[in-house]
N, CA, C, O and CB atoms as a CASP TS submission, in Angstrom:
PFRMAT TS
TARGET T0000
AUTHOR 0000-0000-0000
METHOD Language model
MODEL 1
PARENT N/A
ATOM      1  N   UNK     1      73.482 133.920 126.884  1.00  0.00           N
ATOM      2  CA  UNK     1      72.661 133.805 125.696  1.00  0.00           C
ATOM      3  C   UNK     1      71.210 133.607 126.133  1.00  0.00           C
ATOM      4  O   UNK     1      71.054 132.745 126.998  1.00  0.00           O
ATOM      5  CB  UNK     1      73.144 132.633 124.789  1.00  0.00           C
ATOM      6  N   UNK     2      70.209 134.192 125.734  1.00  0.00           N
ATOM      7  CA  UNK     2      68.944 134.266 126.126  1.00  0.00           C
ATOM      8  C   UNK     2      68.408 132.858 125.387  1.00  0.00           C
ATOM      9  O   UNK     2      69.011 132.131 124.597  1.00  0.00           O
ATOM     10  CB  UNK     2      68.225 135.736 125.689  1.00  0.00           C
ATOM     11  N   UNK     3      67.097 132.746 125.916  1.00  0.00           N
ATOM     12  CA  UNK     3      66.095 131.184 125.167  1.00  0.00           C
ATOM     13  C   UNK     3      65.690 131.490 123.440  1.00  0.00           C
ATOM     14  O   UNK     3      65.343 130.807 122.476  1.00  0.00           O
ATOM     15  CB  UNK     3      64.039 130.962 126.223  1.00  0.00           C
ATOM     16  N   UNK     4      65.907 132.619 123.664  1.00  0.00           N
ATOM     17  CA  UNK     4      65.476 132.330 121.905  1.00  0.00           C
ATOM     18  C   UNK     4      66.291 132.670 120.864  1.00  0.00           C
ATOM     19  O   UNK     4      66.074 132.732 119.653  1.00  0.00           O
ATOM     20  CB  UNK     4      64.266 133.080 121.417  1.00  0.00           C
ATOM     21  N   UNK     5      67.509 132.934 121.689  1.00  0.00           N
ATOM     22  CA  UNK     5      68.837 133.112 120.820  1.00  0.00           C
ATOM     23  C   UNK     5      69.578 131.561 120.545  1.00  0.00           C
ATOM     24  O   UNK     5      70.410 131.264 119.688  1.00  0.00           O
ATOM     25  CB  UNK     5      70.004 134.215 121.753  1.00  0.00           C
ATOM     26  N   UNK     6      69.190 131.033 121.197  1.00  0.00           N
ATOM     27  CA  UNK     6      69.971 129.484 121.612  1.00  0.00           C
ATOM     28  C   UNK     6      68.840 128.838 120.838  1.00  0.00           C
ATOM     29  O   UNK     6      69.130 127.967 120.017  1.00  0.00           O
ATOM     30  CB  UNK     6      70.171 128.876 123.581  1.00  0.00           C
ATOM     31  N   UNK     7      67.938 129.086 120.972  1.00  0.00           N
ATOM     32  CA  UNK     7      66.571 127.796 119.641  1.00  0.00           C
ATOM     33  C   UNK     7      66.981 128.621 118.546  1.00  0.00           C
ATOM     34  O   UNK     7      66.669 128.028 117.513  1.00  0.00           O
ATOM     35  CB  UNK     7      64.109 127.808 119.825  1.00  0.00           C
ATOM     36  N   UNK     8      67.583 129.811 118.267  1.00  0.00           N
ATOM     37  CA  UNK     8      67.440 130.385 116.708  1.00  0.00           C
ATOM     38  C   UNK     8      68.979 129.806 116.044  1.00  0.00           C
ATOM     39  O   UNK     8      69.112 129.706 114.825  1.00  0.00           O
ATOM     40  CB  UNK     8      67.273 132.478 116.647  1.00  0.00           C
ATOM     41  N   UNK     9      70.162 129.428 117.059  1.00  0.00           N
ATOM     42  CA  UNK     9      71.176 128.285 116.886  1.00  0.00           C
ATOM     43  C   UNK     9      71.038 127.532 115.982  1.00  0.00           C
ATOM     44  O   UNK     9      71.506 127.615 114.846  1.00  0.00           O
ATOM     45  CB  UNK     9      71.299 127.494 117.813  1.00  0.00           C
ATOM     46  N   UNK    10      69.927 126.201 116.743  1.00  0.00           N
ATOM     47  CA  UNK    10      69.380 125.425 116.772  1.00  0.00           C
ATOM     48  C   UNK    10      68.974 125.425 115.573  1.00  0.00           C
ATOM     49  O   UNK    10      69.662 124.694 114.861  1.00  0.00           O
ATOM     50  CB  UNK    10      68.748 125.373 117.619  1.00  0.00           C
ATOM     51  N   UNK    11      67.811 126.144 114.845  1.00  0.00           N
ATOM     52  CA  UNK    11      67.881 126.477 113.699  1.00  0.00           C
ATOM     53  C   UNK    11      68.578 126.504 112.701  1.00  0.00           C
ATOM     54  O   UNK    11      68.197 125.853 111.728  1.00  0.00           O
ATOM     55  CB  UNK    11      67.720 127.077 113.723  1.00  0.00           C
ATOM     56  N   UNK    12      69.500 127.069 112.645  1.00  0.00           N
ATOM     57  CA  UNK    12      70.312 127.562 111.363  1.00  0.00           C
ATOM     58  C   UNK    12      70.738 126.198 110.596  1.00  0.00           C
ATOM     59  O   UNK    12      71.248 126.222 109.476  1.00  0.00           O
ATOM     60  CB  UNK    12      71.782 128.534 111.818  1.00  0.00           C
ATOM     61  N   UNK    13      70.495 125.104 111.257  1.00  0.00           N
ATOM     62  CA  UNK    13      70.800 123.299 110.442  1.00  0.00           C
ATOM     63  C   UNK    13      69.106 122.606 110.475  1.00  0.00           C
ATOM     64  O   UNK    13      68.862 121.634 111.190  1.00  0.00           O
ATOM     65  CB  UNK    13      72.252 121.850 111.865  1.00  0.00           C
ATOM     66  N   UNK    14      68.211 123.152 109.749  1.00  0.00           N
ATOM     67  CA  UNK    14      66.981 122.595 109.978  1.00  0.00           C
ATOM     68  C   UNK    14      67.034 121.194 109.763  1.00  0.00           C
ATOM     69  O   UNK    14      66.455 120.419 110.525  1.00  0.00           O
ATOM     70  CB  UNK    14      65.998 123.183 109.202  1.00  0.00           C
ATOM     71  N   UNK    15      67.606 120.860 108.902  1.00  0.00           N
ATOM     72  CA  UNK    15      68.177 118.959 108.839  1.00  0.00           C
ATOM     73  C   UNK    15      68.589 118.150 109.462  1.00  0.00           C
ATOM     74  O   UNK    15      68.532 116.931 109.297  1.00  0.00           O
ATOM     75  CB  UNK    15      68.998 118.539 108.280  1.00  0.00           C
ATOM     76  N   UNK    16      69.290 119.054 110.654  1.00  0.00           N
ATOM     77  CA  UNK    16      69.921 117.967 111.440  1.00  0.00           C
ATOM     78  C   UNK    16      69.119 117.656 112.850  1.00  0.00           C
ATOM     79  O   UNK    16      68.447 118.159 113.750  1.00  0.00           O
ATOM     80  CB  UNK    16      71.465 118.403 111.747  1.00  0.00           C
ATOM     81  N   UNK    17      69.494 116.881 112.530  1.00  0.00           N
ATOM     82  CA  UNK    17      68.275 115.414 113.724  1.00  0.00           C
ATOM     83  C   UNK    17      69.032 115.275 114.849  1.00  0.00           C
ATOM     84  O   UNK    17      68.201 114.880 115.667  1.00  0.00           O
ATOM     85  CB  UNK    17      68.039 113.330 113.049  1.00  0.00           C
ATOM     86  N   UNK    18      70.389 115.371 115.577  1.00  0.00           N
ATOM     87  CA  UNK    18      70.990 115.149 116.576  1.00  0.00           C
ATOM     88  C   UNK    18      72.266 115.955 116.497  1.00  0.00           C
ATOM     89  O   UNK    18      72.842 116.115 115.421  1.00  0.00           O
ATOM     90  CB  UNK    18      71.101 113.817 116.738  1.00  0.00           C
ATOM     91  N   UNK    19      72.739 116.498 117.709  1.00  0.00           N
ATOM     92  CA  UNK    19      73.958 116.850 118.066  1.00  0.00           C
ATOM     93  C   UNK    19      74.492 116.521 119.160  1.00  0.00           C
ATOM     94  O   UNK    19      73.910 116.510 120.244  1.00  0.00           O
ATOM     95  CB  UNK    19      74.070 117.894 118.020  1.00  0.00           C
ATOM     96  N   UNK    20      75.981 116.141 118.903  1.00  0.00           N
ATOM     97  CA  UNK    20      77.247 115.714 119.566  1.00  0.00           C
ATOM     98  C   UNK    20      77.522 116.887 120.664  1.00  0.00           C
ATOM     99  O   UNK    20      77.614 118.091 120.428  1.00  0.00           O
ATOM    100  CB  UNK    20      78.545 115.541 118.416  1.00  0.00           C
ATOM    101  N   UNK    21      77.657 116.059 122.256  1.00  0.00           N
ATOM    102  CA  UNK    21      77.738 117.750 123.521  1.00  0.00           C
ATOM    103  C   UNK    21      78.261 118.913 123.037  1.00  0.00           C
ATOM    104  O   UNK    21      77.601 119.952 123.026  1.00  0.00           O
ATOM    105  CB  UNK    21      78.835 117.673 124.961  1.00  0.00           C
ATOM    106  N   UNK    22      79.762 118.816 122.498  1.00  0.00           N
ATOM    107  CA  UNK    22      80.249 119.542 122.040  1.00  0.00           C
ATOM    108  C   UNK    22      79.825 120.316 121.155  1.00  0.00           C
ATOM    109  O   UNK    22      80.539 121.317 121.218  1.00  0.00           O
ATOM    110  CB  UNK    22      80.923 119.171 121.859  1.00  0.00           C
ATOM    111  N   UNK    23      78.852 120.471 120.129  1.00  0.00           N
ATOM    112  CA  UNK    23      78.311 121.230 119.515  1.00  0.00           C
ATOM    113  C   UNK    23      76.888 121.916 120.072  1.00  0.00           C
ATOM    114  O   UNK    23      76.409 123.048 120.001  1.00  0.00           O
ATOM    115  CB  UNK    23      78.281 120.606 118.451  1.00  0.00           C
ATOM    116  N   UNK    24      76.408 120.499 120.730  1.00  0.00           N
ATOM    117  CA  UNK    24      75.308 122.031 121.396  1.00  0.00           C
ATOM    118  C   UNK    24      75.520 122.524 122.374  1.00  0.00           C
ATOM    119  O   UNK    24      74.599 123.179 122.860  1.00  0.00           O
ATOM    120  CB  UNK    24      73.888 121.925 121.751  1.00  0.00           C
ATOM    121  N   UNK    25      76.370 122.472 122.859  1.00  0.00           N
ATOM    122  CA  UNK    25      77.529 123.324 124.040  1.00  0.00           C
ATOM    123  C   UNK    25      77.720 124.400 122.948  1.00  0.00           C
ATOM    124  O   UNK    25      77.271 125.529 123.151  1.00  0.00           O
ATOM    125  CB  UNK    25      79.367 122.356 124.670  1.00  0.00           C
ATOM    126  N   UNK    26      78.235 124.165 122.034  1.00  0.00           N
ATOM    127  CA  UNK    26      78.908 125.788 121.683  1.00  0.00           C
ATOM    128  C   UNK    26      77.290 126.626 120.930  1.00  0.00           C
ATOM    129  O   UNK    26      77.061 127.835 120.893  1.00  0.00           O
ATOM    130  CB  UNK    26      80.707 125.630 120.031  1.00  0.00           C
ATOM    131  N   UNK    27      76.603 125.751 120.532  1.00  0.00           N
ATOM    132  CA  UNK    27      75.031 126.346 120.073  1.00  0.00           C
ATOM    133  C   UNK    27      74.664 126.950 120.896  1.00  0.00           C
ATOM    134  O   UNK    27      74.387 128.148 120.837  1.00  0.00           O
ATOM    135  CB  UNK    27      73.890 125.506 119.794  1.00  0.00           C
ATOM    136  N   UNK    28      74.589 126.268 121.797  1.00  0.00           N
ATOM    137  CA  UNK    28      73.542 127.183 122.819  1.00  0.00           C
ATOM    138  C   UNK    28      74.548 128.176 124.129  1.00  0.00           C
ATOM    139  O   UNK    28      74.145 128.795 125.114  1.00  0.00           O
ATOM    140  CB  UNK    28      72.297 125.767 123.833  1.00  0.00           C
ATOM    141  N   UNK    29      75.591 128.023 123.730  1.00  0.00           N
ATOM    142  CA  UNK    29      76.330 128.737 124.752  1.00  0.00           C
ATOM    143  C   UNK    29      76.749 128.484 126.204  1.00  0.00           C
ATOM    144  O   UNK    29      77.164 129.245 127.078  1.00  0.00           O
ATOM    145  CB  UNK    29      75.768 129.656 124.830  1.00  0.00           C
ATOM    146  N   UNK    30      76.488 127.091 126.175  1.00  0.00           N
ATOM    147  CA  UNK    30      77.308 126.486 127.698  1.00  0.00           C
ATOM    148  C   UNK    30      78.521 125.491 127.969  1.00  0.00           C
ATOM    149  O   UNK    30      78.636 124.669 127.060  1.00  0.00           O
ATOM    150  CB  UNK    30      76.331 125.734 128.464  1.00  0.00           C
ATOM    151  N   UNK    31      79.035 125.419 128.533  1.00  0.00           N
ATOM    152  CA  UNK    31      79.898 124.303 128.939  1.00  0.00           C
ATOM    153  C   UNK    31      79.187 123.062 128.779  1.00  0.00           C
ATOM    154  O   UNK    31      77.969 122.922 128.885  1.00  0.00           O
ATOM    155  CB  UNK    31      80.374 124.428 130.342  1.00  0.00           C
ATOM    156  N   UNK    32      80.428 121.762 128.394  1.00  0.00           N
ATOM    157  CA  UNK    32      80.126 120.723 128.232  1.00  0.00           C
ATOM    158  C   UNK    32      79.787 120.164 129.372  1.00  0.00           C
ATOM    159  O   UNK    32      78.877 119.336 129.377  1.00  0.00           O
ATOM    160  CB  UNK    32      80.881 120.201 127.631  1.00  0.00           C
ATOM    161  N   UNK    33      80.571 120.573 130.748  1.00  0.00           N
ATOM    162  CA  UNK    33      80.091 119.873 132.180  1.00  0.00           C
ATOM    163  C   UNK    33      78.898 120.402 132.462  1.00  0.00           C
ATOM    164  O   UNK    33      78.149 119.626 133.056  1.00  0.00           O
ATOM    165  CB  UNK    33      81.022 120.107 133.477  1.00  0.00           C
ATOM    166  N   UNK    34      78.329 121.815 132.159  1.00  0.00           N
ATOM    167  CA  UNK    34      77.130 121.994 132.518  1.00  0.00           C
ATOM    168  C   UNK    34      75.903 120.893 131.593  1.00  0.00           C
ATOM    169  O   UNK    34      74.758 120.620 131.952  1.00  0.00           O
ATOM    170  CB  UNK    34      76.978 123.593 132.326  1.00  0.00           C
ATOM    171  N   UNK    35      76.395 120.580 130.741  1.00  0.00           N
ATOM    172  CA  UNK    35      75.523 119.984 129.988  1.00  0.00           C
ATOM    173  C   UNK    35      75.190 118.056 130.492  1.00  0.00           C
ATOM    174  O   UNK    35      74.187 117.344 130.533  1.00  0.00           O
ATOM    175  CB  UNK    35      76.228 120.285 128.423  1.00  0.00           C
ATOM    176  N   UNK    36      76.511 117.886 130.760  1.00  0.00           N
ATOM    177  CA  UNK    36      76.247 116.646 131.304  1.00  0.00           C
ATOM    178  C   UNK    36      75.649 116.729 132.612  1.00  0.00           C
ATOM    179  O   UNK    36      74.680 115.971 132.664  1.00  0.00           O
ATOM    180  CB  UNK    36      77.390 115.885 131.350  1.00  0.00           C
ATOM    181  N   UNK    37      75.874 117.440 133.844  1.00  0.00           N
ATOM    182  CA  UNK    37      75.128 117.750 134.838  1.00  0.00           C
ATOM    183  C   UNK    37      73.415 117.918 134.763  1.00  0.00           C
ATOM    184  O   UNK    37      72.554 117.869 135.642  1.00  0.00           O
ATOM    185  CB  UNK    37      75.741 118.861 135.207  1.00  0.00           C
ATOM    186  N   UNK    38      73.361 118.100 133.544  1.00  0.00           N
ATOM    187  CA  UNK    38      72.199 118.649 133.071  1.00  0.00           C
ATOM    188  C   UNK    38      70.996 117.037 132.949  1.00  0.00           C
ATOM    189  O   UNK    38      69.877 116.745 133.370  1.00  0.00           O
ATOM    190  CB  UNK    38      72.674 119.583 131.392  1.00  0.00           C
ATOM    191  N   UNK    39      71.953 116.444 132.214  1.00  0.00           N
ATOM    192  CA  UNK    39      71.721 115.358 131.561  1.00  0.00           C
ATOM    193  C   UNK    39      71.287 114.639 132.988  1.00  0.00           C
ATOM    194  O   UNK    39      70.155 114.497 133.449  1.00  0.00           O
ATOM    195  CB  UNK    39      73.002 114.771 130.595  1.00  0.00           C
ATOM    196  N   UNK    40      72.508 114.251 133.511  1.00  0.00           N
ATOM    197  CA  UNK    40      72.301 113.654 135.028  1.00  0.00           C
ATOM    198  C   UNK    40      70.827 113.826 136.214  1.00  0.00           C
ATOM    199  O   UNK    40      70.472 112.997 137.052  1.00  0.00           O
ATOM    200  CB  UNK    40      73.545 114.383 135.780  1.00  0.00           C
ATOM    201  N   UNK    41      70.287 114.983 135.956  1.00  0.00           N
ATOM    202  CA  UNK    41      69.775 115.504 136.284  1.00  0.00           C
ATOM    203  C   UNK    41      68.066 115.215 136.282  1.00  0.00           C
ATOM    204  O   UNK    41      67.067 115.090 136.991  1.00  0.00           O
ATOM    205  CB  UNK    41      70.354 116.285 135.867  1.00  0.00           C
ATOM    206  N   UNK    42      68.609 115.218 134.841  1.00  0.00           N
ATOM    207  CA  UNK    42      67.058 114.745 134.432  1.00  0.00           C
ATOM    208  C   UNK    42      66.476 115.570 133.360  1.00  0.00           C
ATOM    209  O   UNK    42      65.600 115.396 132.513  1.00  0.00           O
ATOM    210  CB  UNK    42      66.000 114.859 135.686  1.00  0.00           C
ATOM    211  N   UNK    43      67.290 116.558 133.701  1.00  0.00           N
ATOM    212  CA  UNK    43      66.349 117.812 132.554  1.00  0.00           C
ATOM    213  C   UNK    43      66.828 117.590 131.071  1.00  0.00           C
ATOM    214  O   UNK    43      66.018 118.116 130.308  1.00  0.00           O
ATOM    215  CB  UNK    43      66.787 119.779 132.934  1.00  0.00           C
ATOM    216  N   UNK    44      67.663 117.109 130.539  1.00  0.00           N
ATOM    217  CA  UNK    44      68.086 116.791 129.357  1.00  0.00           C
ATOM    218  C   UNK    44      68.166 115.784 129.068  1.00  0.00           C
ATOM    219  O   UNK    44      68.865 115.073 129.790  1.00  0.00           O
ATOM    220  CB  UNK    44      68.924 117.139 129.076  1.00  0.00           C
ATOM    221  N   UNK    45      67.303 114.972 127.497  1.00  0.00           N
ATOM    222  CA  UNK    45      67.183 113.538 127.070  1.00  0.00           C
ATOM    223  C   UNK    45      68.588 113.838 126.394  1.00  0.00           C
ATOM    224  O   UNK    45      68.814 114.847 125.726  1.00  0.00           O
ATOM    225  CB  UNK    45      65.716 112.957 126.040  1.00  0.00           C
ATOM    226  N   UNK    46      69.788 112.508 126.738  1.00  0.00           N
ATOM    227  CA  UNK    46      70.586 112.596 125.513  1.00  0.00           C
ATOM    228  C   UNK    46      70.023 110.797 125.577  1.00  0.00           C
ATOM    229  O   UNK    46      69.216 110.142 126.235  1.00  0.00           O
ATOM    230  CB  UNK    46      72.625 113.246 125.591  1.00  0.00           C
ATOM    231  N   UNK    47      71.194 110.507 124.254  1.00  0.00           N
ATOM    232  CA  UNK    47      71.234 109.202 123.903  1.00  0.00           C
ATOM    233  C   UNK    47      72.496 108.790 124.007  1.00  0.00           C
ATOM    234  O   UNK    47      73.296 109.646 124.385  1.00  0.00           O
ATOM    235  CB  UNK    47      70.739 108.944 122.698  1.00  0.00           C
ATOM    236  N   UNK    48      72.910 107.701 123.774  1.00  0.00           N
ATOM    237  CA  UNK    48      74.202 107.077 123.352  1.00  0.00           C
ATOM    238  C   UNK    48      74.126 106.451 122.087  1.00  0.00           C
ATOM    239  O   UNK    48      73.307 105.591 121.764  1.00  0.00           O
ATOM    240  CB  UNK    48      74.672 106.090 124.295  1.00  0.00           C
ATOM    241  N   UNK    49      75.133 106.987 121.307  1.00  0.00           N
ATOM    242  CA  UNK    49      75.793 106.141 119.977  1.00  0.00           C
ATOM    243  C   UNK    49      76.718 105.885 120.082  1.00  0.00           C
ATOM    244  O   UNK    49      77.600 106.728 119.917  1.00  0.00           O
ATOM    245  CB  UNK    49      75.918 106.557 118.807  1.00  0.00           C
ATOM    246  N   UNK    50      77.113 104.138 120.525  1.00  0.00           N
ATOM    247  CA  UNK    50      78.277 103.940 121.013  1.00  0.00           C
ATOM    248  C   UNK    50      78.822 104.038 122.266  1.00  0.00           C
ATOM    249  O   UNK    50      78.509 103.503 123.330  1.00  0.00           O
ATOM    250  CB  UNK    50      78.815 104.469 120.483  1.00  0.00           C
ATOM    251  N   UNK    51      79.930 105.023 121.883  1.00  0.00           N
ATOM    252  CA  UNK    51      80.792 105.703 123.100  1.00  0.00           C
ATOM    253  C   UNK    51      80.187 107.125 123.121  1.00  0.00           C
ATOM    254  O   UNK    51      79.976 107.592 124.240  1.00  0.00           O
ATOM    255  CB  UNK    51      82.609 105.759 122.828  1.00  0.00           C
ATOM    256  N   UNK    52      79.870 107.902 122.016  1.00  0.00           N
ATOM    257  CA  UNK    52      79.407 109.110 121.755  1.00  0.00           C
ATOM    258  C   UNK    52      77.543 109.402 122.510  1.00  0.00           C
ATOM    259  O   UNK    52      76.496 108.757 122.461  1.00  0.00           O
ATOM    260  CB  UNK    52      79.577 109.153 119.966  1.00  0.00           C
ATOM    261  N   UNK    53      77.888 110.463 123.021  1.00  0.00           N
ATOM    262  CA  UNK    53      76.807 110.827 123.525  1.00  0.00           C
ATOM    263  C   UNK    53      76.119 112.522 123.014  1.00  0.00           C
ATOM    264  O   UNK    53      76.494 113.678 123.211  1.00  0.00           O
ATOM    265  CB  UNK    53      77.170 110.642 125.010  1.00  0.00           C
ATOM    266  N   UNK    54      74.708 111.758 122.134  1.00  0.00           N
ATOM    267  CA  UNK    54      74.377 112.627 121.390  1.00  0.00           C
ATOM    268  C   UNK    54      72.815 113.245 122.065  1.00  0.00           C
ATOM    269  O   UNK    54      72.127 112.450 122.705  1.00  0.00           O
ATOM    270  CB  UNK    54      74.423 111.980 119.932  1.00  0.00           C
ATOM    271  N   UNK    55      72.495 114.201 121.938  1.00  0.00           N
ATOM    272  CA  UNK    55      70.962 114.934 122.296  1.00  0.00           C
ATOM    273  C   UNK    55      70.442 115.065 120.865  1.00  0.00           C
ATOM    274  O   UNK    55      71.015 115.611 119.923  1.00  0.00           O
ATOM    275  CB  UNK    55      71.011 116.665 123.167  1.00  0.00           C
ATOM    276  N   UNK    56      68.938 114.305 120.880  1.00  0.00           N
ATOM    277  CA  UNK    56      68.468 114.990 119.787  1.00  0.00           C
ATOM    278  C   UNK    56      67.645 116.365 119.547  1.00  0.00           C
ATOM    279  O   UNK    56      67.342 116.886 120.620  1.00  0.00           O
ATOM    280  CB  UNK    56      67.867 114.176 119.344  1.00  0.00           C
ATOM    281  N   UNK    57      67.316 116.902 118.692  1.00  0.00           N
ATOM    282  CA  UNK    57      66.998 118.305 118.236  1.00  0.00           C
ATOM    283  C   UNK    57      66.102 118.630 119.148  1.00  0.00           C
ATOM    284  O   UNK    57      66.131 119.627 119.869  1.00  0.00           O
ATOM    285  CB  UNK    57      66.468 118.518 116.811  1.00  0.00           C
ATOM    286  N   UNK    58      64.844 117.313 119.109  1.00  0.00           N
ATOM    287  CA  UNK    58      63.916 118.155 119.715  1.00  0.00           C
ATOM    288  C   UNK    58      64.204 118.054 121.383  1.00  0.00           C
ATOM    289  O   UNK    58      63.779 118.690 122.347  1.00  0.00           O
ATOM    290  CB  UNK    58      62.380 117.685 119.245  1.00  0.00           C
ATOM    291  N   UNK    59      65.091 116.991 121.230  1.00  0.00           N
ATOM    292  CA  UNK    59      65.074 117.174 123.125  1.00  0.00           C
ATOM    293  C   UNK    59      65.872 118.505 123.232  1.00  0.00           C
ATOM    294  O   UNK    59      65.388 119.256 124.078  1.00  0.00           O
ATOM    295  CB  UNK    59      66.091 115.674 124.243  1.00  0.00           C
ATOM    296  N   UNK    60      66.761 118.901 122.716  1.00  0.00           N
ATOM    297  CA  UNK    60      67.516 120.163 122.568  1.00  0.00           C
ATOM    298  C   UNK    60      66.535 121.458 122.882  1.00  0.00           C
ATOM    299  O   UNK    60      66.434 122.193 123.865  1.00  0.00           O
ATOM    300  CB  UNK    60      68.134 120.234 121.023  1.00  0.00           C
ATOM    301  N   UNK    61      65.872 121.406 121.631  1.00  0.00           N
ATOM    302  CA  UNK    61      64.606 122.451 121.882  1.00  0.00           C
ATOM    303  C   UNK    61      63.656 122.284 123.423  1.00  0.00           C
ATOM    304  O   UNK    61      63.385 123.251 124.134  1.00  0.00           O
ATOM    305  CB  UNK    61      63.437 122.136 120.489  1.00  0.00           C
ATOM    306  N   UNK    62      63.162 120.556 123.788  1.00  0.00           N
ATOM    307  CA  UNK    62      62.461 120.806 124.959  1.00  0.00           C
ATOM    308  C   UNK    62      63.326 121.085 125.906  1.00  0.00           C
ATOM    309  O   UNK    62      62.773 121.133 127.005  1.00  0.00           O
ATOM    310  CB  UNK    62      61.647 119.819 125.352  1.00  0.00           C
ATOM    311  N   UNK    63      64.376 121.275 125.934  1.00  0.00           N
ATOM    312  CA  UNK    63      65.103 121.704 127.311  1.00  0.00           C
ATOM    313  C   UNK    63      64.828 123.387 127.262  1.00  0.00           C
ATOM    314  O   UNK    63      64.284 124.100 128.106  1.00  0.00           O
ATOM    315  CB  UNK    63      67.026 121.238 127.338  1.00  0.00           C
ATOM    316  N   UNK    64      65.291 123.662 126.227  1.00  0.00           N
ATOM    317  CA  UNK    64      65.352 125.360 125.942  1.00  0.00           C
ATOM    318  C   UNK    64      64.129 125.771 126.678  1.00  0.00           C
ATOM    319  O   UNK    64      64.195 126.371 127.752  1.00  0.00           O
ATOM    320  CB  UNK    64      65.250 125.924 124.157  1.00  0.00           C
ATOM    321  N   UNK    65      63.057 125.461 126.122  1.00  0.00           N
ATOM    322  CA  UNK    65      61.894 125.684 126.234  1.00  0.00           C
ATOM    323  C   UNK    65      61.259 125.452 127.642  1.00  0.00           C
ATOM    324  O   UNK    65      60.291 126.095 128.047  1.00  0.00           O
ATOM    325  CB  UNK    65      61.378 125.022 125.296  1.00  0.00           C
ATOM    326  N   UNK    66      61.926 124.425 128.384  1.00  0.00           N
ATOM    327  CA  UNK    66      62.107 124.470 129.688  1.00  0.00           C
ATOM    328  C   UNK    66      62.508 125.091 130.660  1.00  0.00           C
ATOM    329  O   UNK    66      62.154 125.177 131.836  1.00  0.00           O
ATOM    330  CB  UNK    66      62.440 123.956 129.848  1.00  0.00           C
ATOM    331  N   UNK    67      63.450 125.610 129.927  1.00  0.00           N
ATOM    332  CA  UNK    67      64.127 126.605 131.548  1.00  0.00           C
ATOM    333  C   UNK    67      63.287 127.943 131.457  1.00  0.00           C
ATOM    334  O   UNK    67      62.505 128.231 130.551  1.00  0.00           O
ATOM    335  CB  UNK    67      66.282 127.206 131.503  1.00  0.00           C
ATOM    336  N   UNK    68      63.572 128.643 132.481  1.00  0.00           N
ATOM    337  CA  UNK    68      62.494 129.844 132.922  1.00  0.00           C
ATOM    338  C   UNK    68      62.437 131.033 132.108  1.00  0.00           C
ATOM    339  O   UNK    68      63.262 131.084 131.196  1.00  0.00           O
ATOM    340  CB  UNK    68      62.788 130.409 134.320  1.00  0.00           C
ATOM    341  N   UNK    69      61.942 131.633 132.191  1.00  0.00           N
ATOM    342  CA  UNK    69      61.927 133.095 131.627  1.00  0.00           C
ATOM    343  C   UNK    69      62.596 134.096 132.209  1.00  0.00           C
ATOM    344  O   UNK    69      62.206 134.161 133.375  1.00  0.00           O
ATOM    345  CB  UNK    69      60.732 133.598 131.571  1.00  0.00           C
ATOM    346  N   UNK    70      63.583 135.087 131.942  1.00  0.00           N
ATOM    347  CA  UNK    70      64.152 135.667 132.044  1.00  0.00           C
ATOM    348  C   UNK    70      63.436 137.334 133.234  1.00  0.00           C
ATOM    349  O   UNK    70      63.505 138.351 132.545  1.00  0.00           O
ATOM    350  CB  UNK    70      64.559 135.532 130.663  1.00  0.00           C
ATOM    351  N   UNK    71      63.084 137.521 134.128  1.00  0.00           N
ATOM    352  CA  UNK    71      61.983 138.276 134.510  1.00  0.00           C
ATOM    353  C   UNK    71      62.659 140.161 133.900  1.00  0.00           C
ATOM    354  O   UNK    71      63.851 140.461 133.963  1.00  0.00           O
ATOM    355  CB  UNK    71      61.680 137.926 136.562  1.00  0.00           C
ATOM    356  N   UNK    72      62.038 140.705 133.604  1.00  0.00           N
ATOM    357  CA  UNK    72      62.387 141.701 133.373  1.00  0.00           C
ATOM    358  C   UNK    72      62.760 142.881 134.473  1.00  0.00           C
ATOM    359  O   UNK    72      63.150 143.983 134.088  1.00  0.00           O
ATOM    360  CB  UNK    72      61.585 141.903 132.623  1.00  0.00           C
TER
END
């Protein structure tokens, strides 16, 4: 899935303020271990609610917006 197919995801719930791995795993088109690796990492803000570990929107978007450009 390319960077602006995965923010146009992202989109389609302009209301919602946070998502659960599992859903922006399937938004943006990756695995949940890639996502926690991710997290670990540094490159992705999540939070904790609870036991649940949620990313909010815009950290969602600054990651997108982070990774590289695709070179033609």
């Amino acid at each position: 899935m390319q960077k602006a197919d995965a923010t146009a995801a992202l989109a389609t719930e302009p209301g919602r303020l946070a998502y659960p791995i599992d859903d922006l795993a399937n938004a943006i088109g990756i695995g949940r271990s890639k996502l926690y690796a991710e997290i670990r990492a540094g490159k992705l803000k999540a939070k904790k609610l609870g036991t649940r570990t949620i990313v909010t929107t815009p950290a969602a978007r600054d990651y997108l917006d982070a990774l590289p450009d695709l070179a033609a």
